[in-house]
N, CA, C and O of each residue as an XYZ file, in Angstrom:
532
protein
N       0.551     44.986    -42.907
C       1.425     45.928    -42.262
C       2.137     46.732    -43.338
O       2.551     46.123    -44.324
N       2.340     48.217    -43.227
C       2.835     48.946    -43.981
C       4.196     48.502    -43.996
O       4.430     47.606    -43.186
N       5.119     48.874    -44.672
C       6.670     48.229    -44.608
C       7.537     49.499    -45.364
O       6.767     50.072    -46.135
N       8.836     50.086    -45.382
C       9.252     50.788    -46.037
C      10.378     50.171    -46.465
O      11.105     49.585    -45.662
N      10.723     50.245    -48.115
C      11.508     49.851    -48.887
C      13.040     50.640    -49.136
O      13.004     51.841    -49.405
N      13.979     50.150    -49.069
C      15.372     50.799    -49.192
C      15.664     50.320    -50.393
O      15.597     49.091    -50.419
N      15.993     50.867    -51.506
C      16.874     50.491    -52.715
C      16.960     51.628    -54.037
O      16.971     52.859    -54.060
N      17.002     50.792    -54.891
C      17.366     52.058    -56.469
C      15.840     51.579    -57.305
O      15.198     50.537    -57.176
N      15.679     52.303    -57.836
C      14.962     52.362    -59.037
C      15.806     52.688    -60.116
O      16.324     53.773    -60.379
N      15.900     51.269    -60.895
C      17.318     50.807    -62.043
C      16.489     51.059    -63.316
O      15.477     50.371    -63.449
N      16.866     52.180    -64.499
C      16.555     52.088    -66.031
C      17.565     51.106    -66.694
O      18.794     51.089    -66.749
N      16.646     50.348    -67.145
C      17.333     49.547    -68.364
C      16.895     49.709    -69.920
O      17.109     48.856    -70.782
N      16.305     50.840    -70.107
C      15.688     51.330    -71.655
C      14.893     50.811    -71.822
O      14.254     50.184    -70.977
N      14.670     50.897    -72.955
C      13.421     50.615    -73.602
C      13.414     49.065    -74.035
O      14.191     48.585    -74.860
N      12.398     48.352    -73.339
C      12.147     46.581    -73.800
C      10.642     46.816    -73.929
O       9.799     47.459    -73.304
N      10.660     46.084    -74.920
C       9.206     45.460    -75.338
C       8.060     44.449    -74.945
O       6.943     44.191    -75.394
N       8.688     44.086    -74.111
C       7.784     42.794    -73.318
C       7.927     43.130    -71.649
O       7.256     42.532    -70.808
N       8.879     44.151    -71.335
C       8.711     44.163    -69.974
C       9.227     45.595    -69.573
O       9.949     46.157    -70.396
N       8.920     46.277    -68.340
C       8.872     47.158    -67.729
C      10.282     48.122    -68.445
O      11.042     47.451    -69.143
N      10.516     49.160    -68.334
C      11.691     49.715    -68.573
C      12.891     50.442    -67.331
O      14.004     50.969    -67.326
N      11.289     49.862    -65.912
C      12.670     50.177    -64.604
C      12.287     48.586    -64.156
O      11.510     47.767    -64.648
N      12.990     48.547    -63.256
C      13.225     47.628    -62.022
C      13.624     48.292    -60.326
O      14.413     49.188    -60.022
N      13.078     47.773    -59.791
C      13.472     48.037    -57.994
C      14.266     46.993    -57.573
O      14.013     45.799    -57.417
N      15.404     47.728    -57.396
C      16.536     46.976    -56.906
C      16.836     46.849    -55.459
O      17.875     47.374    -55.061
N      15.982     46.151    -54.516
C      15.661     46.506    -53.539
C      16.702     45.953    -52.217
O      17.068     44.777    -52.221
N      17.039     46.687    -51.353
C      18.444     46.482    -50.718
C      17.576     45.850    -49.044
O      18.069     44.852    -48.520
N      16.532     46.419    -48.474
C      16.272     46.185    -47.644
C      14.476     46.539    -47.749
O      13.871     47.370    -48.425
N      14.065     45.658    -46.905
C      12.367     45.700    -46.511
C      12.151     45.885    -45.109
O      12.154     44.751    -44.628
N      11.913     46.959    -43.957
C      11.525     46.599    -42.890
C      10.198     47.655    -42.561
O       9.868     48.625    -43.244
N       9.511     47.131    -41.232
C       8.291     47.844    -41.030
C       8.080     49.267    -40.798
O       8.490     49.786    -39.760
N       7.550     49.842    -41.577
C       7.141     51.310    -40.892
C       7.335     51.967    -40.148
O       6.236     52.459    -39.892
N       8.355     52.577    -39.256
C       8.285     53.242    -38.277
C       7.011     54.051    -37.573
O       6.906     54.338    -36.381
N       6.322     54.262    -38.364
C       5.115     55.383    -37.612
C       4.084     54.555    -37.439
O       3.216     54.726    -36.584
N       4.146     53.137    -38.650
C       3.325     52.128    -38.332
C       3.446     51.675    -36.740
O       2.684     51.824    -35.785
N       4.537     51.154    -36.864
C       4.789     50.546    -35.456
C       4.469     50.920    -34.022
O       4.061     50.231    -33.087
N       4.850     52.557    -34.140
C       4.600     53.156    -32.996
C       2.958     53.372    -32.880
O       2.496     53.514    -31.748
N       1.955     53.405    -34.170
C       0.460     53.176    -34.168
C       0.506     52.144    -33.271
O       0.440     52.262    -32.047
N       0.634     51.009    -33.970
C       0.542     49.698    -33.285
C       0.604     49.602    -31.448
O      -0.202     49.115    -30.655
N       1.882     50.272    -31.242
C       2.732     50.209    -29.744
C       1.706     50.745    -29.290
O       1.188     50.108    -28.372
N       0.924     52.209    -29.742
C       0.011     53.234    -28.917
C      -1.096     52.529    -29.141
O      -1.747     52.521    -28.096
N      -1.544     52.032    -29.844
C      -2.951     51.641    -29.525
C      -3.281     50.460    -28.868
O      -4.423     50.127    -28.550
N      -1.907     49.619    -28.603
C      -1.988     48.171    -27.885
C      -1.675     48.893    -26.373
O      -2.278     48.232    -25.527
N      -1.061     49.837    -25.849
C      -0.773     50.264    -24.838
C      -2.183     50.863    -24.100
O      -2.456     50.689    -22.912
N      -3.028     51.620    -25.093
C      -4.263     52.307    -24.483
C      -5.115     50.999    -24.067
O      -6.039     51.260    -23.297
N      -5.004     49.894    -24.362
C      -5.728     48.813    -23.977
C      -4.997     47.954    -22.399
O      -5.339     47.006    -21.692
N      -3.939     48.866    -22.421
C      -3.591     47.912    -20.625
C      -3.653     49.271    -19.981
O      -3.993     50.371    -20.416
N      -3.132     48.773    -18.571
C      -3.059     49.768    -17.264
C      -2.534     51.005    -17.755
O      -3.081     52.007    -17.295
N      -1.328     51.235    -18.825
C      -0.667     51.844    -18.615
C      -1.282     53.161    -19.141
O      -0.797     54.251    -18.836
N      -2.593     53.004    -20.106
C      -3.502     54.612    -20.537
C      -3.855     55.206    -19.025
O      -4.215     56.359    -18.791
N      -3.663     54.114    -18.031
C      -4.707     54.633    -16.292
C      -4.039     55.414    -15.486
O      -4.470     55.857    -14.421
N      -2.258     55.747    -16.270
C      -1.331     56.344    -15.293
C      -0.973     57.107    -15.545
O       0.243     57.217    -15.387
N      -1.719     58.228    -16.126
C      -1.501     59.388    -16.798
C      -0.534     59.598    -17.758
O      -0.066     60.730    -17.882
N      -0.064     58.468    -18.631
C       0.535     58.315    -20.337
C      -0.143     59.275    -20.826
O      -1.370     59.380    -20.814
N       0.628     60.003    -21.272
C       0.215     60.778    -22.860
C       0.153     60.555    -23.783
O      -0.155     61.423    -24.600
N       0.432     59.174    -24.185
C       0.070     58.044    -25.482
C       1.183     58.558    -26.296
O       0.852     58.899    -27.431
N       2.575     58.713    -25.950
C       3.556     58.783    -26.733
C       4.672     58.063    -26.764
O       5.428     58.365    -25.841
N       5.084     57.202    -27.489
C       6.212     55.883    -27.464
C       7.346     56.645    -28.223
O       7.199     57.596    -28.991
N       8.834     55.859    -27.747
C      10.007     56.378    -28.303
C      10.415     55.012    -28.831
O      11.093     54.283    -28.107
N      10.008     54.577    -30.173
C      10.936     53.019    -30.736
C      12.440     53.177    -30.447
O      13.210     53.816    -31.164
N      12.658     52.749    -29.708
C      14.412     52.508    -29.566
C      15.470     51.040    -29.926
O      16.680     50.903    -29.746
N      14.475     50.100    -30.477
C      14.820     49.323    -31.444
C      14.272     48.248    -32.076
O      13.438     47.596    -31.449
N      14.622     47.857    -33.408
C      13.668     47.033    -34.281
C      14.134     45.934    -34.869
O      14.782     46.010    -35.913
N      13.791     44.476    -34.113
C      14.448     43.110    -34.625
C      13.708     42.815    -34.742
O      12.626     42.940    -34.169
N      14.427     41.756    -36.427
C      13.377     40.779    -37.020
C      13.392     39.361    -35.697
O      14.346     39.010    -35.002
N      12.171     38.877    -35.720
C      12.099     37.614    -35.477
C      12.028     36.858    -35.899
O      11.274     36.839    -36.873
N      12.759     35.607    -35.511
C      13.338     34.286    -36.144
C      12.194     33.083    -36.673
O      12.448     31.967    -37.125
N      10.594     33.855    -36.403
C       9.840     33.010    -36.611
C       9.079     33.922    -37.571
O       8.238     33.267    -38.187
N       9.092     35.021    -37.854
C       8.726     36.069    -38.302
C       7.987     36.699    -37.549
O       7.449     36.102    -36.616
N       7.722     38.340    -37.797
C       7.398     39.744    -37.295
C       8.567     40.023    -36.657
O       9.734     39.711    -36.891
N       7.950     40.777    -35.665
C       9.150     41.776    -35.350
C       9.140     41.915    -33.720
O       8.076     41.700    -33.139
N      10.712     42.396    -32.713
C      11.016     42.420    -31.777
C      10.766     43.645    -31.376
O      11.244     44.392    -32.229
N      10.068     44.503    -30.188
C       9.867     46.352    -30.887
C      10.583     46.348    -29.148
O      10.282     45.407    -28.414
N      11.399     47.329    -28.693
C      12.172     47.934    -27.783
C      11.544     49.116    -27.354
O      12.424     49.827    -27.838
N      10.641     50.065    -26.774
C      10.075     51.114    -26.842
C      10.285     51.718    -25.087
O      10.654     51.032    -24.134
N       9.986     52.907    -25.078
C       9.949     53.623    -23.848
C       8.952     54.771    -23.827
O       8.839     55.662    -24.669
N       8.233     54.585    -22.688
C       7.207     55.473    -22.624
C       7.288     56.391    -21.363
O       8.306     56.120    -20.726
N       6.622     57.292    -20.848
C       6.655     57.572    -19.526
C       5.148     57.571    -18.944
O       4.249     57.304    -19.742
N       4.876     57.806    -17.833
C       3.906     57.729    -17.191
C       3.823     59.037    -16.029
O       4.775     59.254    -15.280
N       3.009     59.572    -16.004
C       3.060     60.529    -14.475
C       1.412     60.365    -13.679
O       0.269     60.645    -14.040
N       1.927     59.852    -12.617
C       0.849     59.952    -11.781
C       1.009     61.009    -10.628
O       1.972     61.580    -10.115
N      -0.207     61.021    -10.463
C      -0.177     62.351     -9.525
C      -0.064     61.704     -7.736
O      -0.386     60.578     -7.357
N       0.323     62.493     -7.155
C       0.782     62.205     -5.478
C      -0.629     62.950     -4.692
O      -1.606     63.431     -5.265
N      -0.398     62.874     -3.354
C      -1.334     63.633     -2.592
C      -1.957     64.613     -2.672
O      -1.797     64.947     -1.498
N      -2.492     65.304     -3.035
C      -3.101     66.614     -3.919
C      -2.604     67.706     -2.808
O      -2.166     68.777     -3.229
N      -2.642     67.537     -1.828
C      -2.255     68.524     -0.475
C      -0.424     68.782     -0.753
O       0.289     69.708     -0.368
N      -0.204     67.991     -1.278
C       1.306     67.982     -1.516
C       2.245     68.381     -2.708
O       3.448     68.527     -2.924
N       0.819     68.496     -3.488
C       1.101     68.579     -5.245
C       2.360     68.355     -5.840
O       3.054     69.175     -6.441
N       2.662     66.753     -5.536
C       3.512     65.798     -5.835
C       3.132     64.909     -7.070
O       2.019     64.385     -7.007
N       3.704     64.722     -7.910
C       3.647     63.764     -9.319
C       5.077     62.689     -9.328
O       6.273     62.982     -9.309
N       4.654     61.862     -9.352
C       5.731     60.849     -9.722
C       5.661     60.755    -11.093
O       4.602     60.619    -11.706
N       6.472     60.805    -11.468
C       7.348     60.855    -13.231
C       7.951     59.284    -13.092
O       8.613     58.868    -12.142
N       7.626     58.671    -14.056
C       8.385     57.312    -14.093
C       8.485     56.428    -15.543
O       7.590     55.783    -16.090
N       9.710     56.603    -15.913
C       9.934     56.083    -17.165
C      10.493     54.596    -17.315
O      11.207     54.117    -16.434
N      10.063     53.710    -18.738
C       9.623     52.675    -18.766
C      10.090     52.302    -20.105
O      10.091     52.919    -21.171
N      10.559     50.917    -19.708
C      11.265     50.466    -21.205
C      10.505     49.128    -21.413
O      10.579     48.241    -20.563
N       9.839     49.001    -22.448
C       8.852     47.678    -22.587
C       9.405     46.878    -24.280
O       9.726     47.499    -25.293
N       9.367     45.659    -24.130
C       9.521     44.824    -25.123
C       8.542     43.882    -25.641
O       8.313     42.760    -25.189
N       7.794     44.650    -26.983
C       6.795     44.002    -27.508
C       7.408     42.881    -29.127
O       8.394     43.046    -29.845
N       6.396     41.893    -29.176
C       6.622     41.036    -30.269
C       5.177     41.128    -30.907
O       4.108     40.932    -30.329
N       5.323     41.365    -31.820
C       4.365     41.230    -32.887
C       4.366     40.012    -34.147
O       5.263     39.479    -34.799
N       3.231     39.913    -34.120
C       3.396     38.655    -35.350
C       3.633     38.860    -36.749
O       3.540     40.083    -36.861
N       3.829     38.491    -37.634
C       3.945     39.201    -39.012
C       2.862     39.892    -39.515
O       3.070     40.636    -40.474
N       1.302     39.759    -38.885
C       0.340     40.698    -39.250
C       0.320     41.384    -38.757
O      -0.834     41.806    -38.685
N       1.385     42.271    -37.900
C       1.104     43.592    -37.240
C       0.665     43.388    -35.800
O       0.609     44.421    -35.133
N       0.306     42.122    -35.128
C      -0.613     41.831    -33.931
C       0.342     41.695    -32.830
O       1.217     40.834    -32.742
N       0.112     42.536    -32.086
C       1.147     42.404    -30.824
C       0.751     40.847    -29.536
O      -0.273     40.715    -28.865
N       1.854     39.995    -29.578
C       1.793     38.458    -29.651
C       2.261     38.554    -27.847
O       1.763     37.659    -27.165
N       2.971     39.356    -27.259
C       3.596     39.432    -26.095
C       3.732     40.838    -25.443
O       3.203     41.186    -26.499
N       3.861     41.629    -24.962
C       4.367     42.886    -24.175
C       4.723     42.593    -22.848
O       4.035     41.934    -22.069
N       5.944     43.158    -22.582
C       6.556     42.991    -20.848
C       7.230     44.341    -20.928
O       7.788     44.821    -21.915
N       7.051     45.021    -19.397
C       7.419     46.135    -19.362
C       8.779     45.747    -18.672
O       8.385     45.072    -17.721
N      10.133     45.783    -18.603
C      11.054     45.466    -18.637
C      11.727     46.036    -17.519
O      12.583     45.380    -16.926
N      11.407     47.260    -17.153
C      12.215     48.610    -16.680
C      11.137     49.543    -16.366
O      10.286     49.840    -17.204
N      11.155     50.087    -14.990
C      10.732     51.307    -14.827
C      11.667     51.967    -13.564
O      12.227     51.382    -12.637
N      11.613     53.359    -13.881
C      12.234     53.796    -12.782
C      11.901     53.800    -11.174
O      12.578     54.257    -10.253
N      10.468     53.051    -11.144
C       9.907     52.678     -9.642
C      10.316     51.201     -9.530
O      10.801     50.957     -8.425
N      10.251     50.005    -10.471
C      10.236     49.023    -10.640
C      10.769     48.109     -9.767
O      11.641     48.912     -9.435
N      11.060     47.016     -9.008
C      11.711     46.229     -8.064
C      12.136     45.433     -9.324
O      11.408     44.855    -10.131
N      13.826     45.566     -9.295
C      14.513     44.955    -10.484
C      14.510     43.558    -10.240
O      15.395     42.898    -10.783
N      13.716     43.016     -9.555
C      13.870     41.262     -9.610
C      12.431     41.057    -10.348
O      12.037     39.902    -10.513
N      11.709     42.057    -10.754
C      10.695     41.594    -11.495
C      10.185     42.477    -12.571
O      10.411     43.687    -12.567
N       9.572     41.944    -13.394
C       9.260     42.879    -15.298
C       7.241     42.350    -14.839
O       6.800     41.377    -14.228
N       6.732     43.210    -15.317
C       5.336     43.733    -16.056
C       4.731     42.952    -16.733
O       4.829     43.344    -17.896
N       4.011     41.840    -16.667
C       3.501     41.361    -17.934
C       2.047     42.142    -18.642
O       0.879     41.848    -18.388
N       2.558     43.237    -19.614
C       1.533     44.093    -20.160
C      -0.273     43.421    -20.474
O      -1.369     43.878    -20.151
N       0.134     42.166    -21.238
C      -0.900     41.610    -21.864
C      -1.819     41.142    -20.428
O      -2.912     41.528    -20.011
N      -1.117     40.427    -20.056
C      -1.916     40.100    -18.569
C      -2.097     40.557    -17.403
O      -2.758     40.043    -16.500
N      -1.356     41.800    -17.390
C      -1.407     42.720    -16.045
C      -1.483     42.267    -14.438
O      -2.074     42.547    -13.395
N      -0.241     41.170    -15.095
C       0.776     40.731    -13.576
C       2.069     40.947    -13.708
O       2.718     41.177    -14.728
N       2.551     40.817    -12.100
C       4.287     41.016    -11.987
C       4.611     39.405    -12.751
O       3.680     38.600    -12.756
N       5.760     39.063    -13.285
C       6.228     37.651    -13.181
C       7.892     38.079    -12.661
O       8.370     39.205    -12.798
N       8.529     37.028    -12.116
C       9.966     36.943    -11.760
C      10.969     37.236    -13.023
O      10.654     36.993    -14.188
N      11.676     37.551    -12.795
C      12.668     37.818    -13.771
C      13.400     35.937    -13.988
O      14.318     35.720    -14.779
């Protein structure tokens, strides 16, 4: 997995046996554009490429997990089309929570939230059933 690095690149002059910078590195976390690869191409593999997605994710947040990889928060939308005689589209936006393993491999997806959704129950992406909240 790609990862992007936060810190300084420190000169300490000129040494003879070793480097003359150092990376003083403040923080390590994953890729942003990686991630959202990841989100879009694990998404074109469930229902949700079948509901007229435009294959575009909004990361809206990024936790480490306590076992390692990462917690991903994302929102997508979907528009399906209505009665054609009626030229009606339902627009319906969607907040899903994926876990990935430390190799990048998405380990869980549940769609959490949608604006059609019956709030006593979440999406299970990977398996493409309702489960109870």
């Amino acid at each position: 997995m790609k990862v992007s690095v936060l810190g300084y690149v420190r000169y300490v002059g000129l040494v003879m046996d070793a480097p003359s910078f150092y990376l003083d590195v403040e923080k390590v976390e994953p890729s942003l554009t990686e991630l959202e690869s990841i989100v879009t191409e694990f998404l074109k593999t469930t229902d949700v490429s079948h509901g007229g997605w435009n294959g575009t994710v909004e990361i809206e947040a990024i936790y480490d997990h306590k076992l390692g990889g990462v917690v991903i928060v994302v929102k997508y939308t979907t528009v399906n089309a209505g009665h054609p005689g009626f030229f009606m589209e339902a627009i319906e936006h969607h907040v899903a929570v994926l876990t990935l393993n430390p190799k990048g491999e998405v380990v869980s997806a549940f769609c959490v939230w949608g604006s059609f959704h019956n709030q006593e129950r979440i999406w299970d992406l990977t398996n493409q059933r309702w489960i109870q909240k």
